[in-house]
C-alpha positions as CSV (number, residue, x, y, z in Angstrom):
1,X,18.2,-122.4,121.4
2,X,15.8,-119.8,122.5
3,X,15.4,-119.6,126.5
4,X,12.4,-117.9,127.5
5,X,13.1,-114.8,130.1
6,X,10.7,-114.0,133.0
7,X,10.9,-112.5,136.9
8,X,9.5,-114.4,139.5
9,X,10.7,-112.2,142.4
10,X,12.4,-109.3,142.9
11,X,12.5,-105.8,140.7
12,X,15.0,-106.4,138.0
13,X,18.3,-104.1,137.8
14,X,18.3,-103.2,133.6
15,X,22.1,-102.2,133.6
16,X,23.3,-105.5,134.6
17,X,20.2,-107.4,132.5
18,X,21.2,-106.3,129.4
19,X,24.6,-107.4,130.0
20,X,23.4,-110.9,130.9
21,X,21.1,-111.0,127.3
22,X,24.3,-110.0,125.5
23,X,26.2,-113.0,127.2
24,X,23.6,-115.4,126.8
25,X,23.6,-114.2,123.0
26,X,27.2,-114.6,122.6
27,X,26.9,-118.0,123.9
28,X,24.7,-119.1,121.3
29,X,21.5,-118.5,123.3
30,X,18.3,-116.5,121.8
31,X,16.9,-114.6,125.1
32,X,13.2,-114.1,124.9
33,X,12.0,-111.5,127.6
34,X,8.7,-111.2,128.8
35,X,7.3,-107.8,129.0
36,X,6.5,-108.7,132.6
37,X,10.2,-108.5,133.5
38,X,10.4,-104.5,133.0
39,X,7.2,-104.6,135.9
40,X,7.4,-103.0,139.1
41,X,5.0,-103.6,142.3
42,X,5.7,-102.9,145.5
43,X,9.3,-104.7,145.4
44,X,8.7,-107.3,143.1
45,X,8.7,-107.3,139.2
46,X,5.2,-107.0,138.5
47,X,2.1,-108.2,140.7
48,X,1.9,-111.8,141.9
49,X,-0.8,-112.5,138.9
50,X,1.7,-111.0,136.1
51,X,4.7,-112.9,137.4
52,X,2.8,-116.0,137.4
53,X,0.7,-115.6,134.3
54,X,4.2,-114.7,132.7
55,X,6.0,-118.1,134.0
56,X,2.9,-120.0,132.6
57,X,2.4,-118.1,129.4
58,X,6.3,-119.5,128.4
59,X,5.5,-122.7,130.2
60,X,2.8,-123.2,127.1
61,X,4.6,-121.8,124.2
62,X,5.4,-123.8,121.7
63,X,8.4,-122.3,120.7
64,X,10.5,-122.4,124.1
65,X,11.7,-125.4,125.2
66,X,13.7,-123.3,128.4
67,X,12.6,-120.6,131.0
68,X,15.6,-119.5,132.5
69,X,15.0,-116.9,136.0
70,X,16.1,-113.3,135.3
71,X,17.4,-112.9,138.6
72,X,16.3,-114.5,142.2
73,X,15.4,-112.0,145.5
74,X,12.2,-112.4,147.2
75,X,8.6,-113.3,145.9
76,X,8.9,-116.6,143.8
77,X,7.3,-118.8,147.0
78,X,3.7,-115.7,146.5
79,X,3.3,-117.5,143.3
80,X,2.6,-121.1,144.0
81,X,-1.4,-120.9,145.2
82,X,-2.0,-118.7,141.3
83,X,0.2,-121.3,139.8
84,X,-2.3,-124.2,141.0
85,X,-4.9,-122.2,140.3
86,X,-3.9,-121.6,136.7
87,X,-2.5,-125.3,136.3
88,X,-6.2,-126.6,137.5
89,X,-7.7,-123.9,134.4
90,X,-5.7,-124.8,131.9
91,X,-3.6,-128.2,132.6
92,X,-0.3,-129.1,133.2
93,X,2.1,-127.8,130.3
94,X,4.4,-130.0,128.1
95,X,7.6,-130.7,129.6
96,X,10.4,-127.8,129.6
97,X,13.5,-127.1,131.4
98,X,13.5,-124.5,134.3
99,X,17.1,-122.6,135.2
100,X,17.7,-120.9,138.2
101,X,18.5,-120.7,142.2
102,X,18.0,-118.6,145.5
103,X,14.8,-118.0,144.8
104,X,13.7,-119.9,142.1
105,X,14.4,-123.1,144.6
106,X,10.6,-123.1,145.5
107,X,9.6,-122.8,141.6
108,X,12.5,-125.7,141.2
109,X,10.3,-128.1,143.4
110,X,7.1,-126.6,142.2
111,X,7.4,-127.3,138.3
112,X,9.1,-130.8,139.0
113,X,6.3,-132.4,141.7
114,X,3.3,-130.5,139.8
115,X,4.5,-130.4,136.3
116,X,7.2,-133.3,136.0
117,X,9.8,-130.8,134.6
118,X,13.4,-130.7,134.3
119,X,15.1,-128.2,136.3
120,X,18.8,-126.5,136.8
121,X,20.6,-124.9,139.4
122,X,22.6,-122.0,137.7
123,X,23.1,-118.3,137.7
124,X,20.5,-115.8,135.9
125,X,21.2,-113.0,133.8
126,X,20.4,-110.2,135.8
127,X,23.5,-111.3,138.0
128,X,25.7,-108.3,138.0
129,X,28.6,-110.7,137.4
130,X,27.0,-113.0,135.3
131,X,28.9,-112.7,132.6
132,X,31.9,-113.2,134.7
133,X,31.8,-116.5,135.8
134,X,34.4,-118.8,135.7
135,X,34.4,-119.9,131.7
136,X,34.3,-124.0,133.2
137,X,31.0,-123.6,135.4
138,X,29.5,-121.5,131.8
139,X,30.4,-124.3,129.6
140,X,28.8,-126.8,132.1
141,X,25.7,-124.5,132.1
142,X,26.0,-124.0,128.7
143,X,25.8,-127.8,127.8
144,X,22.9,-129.1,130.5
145,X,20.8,-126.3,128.8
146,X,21.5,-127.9,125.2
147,X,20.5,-131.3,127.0
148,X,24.5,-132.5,127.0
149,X,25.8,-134.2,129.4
150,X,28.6,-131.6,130.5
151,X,31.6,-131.6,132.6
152,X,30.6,-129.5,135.9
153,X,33.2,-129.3,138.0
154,X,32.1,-130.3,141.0
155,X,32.3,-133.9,139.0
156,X,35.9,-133.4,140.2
157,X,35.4,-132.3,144.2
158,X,35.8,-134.8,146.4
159,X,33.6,-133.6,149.6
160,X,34.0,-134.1,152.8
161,X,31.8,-136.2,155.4
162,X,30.8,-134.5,158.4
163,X,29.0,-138.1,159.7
164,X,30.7,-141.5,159.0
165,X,31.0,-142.8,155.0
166,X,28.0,-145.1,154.0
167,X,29.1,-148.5,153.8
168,X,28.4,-148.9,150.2
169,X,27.5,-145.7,147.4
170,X,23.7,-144.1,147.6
171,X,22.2,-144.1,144.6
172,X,19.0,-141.5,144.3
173,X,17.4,-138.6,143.1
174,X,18.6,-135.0,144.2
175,X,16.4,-132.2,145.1
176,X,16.6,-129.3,147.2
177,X,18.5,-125.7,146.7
178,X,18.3,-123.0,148.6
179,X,18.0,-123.8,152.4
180,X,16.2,-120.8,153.7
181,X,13.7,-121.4,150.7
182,X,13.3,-125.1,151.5
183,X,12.1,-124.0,155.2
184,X,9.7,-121.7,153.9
185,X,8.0,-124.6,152.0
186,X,6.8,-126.7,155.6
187,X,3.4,-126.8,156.8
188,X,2.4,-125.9,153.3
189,X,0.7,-128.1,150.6
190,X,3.7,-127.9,148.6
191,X,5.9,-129.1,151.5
192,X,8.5,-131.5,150.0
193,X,9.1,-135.3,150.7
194,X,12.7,-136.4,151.4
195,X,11.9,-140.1,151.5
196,X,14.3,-141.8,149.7
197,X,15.9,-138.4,148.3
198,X,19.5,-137.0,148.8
199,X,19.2,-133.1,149.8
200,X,20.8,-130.7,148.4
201,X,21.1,-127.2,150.5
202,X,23.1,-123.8,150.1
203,X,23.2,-120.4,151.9
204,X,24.0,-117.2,152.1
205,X,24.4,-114.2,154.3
206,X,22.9,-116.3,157.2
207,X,25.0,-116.3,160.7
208,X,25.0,-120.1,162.2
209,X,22.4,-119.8,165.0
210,X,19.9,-118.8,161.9
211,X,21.4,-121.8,159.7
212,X,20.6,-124.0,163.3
213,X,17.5,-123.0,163.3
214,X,16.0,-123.4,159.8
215,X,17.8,-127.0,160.4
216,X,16.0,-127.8,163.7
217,X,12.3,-126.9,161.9
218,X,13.0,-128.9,158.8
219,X,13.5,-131.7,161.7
220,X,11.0,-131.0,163.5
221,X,8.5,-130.4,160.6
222,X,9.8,-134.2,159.5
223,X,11.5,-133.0,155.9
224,X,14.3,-134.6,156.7
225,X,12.4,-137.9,157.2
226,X,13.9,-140.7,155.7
227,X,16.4,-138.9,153.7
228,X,19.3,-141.0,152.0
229,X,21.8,-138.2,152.2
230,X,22.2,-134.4,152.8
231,X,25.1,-133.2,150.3
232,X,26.1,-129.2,151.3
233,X,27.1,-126.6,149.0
234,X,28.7,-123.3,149.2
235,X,27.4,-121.4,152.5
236,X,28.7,-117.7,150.9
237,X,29.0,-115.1,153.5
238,X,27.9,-117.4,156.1
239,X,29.4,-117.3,159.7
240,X,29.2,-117.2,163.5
241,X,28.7,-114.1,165.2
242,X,30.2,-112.3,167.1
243,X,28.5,-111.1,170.6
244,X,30.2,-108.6,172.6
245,X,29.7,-107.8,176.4
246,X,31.1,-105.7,178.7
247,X,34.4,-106.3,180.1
248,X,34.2,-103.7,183.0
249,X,32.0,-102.3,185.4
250,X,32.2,-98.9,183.9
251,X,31.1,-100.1,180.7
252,X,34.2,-98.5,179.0
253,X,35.8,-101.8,177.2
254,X,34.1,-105.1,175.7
255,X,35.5,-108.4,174.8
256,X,33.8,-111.4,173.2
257,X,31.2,-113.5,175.1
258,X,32.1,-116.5,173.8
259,X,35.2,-118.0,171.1
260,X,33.5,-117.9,167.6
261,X,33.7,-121.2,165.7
262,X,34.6,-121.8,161.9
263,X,32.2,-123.1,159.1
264,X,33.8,-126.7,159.6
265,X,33.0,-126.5,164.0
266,X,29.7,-125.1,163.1
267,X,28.3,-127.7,160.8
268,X,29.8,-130.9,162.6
269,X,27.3,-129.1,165.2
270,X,24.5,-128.1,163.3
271,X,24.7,-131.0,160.6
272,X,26.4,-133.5,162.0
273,X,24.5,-133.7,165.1
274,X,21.5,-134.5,162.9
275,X,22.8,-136.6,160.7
276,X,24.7,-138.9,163.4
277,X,21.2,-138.7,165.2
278,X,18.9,-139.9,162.4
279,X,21.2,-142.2,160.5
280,X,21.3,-139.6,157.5
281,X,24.9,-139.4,155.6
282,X,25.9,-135.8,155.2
283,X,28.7,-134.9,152.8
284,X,29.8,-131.3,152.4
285,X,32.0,-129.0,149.8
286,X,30.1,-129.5,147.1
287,X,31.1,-126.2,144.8
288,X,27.6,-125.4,144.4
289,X,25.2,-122.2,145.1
290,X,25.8,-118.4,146.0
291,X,29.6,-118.3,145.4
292,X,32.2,-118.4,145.6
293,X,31.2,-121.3,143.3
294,X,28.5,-121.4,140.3
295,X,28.9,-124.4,139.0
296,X,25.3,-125.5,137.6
297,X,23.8,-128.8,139.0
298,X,20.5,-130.6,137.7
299,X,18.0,-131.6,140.1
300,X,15.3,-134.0,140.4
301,X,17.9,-136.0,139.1
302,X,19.7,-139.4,140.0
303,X,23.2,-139.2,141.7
304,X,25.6,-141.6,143.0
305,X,27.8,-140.1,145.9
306,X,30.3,-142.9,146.5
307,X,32.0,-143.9,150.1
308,X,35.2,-141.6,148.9
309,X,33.3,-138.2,148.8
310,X,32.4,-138.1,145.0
311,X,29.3,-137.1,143.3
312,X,28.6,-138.2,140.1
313,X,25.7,-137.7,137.5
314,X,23.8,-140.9,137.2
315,X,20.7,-139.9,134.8
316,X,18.7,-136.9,133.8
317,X,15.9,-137.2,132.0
318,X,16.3,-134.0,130.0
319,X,19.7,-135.6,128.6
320,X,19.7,-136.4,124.5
């Protein structure tokens, strides 16, 4: 299958690219790079107008059915005002299957409201561990590309509730990704609807009070309006901090203001509180997003998550 290869965000590292296009080759893949990947500007991959007119140019080819994110960063979310602008020129292109995360979350939302696409959560070539990855979460990744419908392995994670079970299994479609990206899209025209959706968010490198925080706008912005469930996935590298104060009056020893609480105290808090308040189910452990999991998930898809914790595949409409 050939995948076509472009940059939507930040500079791409070559070393660890080229290692990427050798796995995707030995996987059965045919990597097609846009010149617009080997770009610099400022710290992006190219200009804003390259990246997009890059994204668009394999969004009309005839030849590649997949555009698959070198690498994620910063930048993607720059692109979405040229995007409508060149969607408005030229139309809306045929459908095609967009794989990615981090960044790409924005593009994610973007290709499937505007352009009715397909789209993938999964790691990008330009990972420097890409070729790594636990051979299960590849072969998942692997399959939803060649429109299969794989075994991921969080199909076998039973996640944890932070608010109480729904009576009876929800049933709807999944969108979401990134959760710093999924901020960044309110008050904008491209700000997403959750009504009737289930949300799906990950992290990483963000300390709690920042992860309360981007949770608090999205309420108060009303994106998590009439939501049918919040499912969490892998918050890498994320955790309280630790403020120290002085513990004498000569300011020669310090000792922690406060206790520090653990990932499961912090989002009872943070999540918990929010979805006890608006009647929202929220489920988390879902082996999903920055690591230590990778396990590739399709959005804009239909899930059932059941009253025992698991998440199943329901329909996808770039299945065979």
């Amino acid at each position: 299958m050939r995948v076509g290869i472009f940059a939507a965000s930040s500079t791409v590292p070559q070393f660890e690219f080229q290692r990427g296009l050798h796995y995707l080759r030995a996987n059965g893949f045919e990597p097609v790079v846009h010149d617009q990947v080997l770009k610099h500007h400022f710290t992006f991959a190219g200009a804003d107008a390259q990246r997009a007119q890059a994204i668009f140019e394999y969004a009309i080819a005839e030849t590649i059915p997949v555009l698959w994110a070198a690498r994620g960063g910063y930048g993607a979310a720059r692109l979405l005002p040229l995007l409508d602008r060149i969607t408005e020129d030229r139309g809306i292109p045929p459908k095609k299957l967009l794989v990615g995360y981090s960044d790409v979350t924005v593009l994610h939302e973007y290709v499937r409201s505007a352009w009715g696409w397909s789209t993938l959560h999964a790691p990008m070539p330009a990972e420097a561990k890409f070729p790594d990855r636990d051979p299960a979460e590849f072969a998942a990744t692997v399959g939803f590309v060649h429109r299969q419908r794989a075994d991921a392995p969080w199909a076998h994670k039973t996640l944890t509730w932070l608010t109480s079970p729904p009576a009876v299994s929800i049933r709807a479609e999944l969108i979401g990704g990134n959760l710093s990206l999924w901020q960044n899209l309110a008050a904008t025209r491209w700000q997403p609807s959750a009504v009737g959706k289930m949300l799906f968010f990950e992290d990483l490198g963000e300390p709690f009070y920042r992860i309360d925080r981007m949770v608090t706008h999205l309420v108060q912005a009303g994106m998590l309006n009439g939501a049918a469930a919040i499912v969490l996935g892998d918050f890498c590298n994320c955790r309280d901090e630790d403020n120290q104060c002085w513990a004498n009056a000569e300011g020669t020893e310090k000792k922690s203001l406060r206790r520090t609480f653990d990932e499961r105290e912090a989002f009872d808090e943070i999540f918990g509180t929010v979805g006890r308040r608006m009647g929202i189910p929220i489920a988390y452990g879902l082996p999903v997003g920055h690591g230590p999991n990778f396990s590739p998930l399709p959005l804009g898809a239909e899930y059932c998550l059941n009253p025992d914790g698991r998440l199943s595949l329901e329909r996808w409409d770039w299945l065979a």
